[in-house]
N, C-alpha and C positions, 0 to 999 in steps of 0.2 A: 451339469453345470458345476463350476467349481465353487467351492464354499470361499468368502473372504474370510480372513482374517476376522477373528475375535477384533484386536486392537484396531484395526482399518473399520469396522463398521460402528464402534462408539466414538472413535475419533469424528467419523462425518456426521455423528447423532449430536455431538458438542458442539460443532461446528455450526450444525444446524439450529440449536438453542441458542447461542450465544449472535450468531448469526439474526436471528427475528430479533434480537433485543437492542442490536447494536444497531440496525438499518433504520431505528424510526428516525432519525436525522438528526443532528447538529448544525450548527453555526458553522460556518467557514468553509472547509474543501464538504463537508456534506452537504452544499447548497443548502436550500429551504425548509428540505424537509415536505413532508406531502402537502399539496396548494391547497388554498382554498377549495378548489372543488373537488378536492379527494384524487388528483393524481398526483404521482410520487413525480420529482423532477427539484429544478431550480424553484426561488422565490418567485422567478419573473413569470414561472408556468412552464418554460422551454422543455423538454422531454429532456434525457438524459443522454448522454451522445456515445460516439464511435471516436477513438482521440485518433487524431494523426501527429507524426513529428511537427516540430516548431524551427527547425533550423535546419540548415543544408552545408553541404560542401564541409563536413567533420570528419577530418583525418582519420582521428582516432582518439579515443579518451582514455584520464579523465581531463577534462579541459577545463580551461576558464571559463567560469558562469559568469554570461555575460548581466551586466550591472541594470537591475529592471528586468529582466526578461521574465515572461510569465512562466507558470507552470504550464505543463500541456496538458491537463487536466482542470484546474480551478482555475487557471489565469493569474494566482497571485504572484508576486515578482520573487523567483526563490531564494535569493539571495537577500532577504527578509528574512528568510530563516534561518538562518547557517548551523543550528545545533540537528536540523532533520532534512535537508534540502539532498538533490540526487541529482542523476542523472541518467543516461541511457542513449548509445549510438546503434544505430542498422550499419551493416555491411556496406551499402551501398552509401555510405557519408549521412545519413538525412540520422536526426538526433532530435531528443527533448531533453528539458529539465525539469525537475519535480522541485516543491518546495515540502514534500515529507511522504515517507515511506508507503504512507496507504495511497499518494495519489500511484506513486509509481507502482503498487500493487493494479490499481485500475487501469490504468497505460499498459502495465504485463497484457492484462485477459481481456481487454478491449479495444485494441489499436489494429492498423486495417494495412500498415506496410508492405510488400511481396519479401520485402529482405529481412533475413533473421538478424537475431537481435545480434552484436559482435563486442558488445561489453555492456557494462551497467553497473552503477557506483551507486552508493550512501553512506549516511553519516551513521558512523556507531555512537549508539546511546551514549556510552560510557566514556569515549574519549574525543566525542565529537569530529573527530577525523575523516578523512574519506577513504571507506573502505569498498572492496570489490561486491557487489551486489549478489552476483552469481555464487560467489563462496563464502556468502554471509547467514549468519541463524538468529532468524525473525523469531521473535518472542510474540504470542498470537493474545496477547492482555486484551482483556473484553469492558473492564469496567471505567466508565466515561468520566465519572466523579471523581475516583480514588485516581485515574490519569490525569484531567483537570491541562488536558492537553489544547494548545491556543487555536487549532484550523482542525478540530475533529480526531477523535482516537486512531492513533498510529500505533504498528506493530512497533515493538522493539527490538531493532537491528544489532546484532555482535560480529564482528572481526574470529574470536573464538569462541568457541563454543562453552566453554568452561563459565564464561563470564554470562551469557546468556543462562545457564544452569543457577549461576551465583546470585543474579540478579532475580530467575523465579523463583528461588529459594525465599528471596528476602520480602518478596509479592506478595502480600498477605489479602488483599482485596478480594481473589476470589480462588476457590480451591481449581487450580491448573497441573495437567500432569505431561511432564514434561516429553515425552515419547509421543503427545499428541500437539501440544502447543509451539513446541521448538522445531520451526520448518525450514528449507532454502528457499531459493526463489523458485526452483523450478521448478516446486510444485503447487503452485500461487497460482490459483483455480478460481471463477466467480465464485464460487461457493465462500470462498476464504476471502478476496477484493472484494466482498458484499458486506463484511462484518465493519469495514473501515467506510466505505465508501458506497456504500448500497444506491444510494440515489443517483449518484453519478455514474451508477455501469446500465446498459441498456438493457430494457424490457424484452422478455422473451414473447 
């Protein structure tokens, strides 16, 4: 069998640390956080779900987020957000929209489509804009306090990657090495949707 990588198997050991620390839940797109009776899920108790698209008959993006629409993931309306909100279309028109980067991390590794994904947008940290999802470098920040983030800690998305570098530079909250923390989308794995969004990806 072949040996992994040195860097490939402490990147999944941080992932997995940061990962337990970050899943006990939040407020907002982390739902509830574990029930009263000790299972992980919503406040209401609901299990954790399987997302599907929210919208149909979508040309092509990025499009106009319509005014209210929920996330496909937490329901909240994403255009509430506009410094973190997304999106995402299938090939075959059917689309959601996210109101910030770890829901559309959970919609990646947990949605149940036949058609592959045919674009996907969000908002860069730094210049709030919309950028291409696919050719974007997610900053993997684990600490909930020093983010102090409104619907649950989200990665932080760059346009370039220099500025993702500039911005973990200036991160002082917790020691991050960039080779391991600075990822694209497509390789946004449960293991990595678990550190933002743990409660709302499904139980194995």
């Amino acid at each position: 069998m072949t040996d992994r990588p040195t860097h490939v198997l402490e990147r999944r050991s941080l992932l997995r640390a940061v990962g337990a620390g970050a899943a006990g839940g939040v407020a907002g797109c982390l739902g509830g956080g574990p029930s009263a009776n000790g299972s992980d899920g919503d406040s209401d108790g609901s299990p954790p779900q399987v997302y599907e698209p929210t919208m149909e008959n979508v040309d092509e993006g990025p499009f106009e987020f319509p005014e209210g629409h929920g996330c496909a993931v937490c329901s909240m309306p994403a255009t509430d957000y506009p410094g973190r909100k997304g999106q995402l279309v299938h090939e075959n028109g059917l689309a959601a929209v996210f109101d910030s980067p770890g829901c559309l991390f959970a919609y990646k590794v947990s949605s149940t489509p036949d058609s592959p994904i045919a674009g996907a947008w969000t908002t860069d940290y730094e210049t709030g804009s919309l950028i291409d999802a696919t050719a974007a470098h997610f900053v993997l920040i684990t600490d909930e306090q020093a983010a102090e983030d409104p619907m649950g800690i989200d990665p932080r998305p760059f346009a370039a990657r220099e500025d993702a570098t500039a911005f973990l530079e200036e991160w002082t909250a917790e020691e991050l090495t960039e080779d391991d923390v600075i990822v694209g989308l497509e390789p946004v794995d449960m293991e990595i949707a678990a550190i933002y969004r743990g409660n709302r990806l499904p139980t194995e």
